[in-house]
C-alpha positions in Angstrom: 60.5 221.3 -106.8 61.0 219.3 -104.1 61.0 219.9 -100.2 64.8 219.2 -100.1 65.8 221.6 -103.0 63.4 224.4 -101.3 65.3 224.1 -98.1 68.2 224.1 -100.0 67.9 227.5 -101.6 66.6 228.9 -98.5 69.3 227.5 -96.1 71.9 229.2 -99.0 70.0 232.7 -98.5 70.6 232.3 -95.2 74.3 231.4 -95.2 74.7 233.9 -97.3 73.3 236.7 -95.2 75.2 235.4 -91.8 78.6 235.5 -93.8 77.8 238.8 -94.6 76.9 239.5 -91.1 79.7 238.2 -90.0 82.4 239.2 -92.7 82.1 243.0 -91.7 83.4 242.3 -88.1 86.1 240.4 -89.2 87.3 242.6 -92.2 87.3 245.2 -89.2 89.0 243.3 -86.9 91.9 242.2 -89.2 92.3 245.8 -90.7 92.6 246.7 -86.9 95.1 243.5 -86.7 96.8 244.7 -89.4 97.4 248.7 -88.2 98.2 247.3 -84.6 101.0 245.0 -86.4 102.1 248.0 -88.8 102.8 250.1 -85.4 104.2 247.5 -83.1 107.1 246.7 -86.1 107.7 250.6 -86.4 107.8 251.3 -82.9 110.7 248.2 -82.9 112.6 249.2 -86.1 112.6 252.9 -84.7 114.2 250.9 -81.2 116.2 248.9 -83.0 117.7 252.1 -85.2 118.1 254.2 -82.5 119.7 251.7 -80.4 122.6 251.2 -83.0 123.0 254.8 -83.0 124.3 254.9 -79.7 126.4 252.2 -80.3 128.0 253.6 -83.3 128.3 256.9 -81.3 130.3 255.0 -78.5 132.3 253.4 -81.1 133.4 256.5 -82.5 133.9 258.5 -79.1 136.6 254.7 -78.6 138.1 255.9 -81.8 139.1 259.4 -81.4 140.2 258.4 -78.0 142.6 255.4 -79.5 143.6 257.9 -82.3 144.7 260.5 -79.4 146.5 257.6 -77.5 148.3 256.4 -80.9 149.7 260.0 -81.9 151.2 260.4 -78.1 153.1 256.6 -78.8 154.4 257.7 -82.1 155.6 261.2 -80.3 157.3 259.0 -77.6 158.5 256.1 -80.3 160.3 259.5 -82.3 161.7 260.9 -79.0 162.5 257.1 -78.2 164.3 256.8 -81.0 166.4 260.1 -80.8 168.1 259.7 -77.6 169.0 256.3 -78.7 170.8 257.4 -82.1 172.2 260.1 -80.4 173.3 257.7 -77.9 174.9 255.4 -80.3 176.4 258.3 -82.2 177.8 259.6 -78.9 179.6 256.0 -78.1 180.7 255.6 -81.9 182.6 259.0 -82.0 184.0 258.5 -78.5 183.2 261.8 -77.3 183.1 262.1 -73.4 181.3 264.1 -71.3 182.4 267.3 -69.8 183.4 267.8 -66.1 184.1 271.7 -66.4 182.5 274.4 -68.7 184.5 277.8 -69.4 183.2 280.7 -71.4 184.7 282.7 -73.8 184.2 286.2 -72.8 184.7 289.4 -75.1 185.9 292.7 -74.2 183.8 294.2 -76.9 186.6 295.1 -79.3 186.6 294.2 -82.6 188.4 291.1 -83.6 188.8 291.6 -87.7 189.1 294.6 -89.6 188.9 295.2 -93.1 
């Protein structure tokens, strides 16, 4: 063999055994790349999540307080809606109001017998 092809093989050893050397580190430090990743996207889902809870809990305290507000309108709409029917059936039966109330009073005896 020749110099060259000696030097070849020996220079390949010795590649060989600095990758080696060096892929131990690396594998470590991109396994520990790889956990500190995994955690940092958890610990920002788990924000993320828990900052759309509160919003959905706001939303639904907005809600129940519009639902409140829309059951006292359709009270007032009905009461609303009463005094003016009674109003118009007032005017349409030309009934006028009263100046002067008298009661009937009884004397306690009886009024029909049998």
């Amino acid at each position: 063999m020749t110099k060259f092809c000696q030097t070849m093989k020996i220079g390949k050893k010795m590649n060989h055994r600095k990758l080696r050397k060096f892929s131990k580190p690396l594998m470590v430090i991109g396994l520990l790349g790889l956990i500190l990743g995994s955690i940092i996207t958890y610990l920002v889902e788990v924000n993320y999540i828990a900052a759309k809870g509160f919003q959905v809990r706001d939303l639904e305290k907005e809600i129940t307080l519009l639902e409140e507000e829309n059951e006292k309108l359709q009270v007032q709409v009905v009461q609303l809606k009463s005094m003016t029917d009674l109003s118009e059936k007032v005017q349409e039966l030309g009934m006028v109001p009263v100046d002067k109330i008298t009661y009937f009073e009884t004397t306690g005896q009886v009024v029909a017998r049998r």
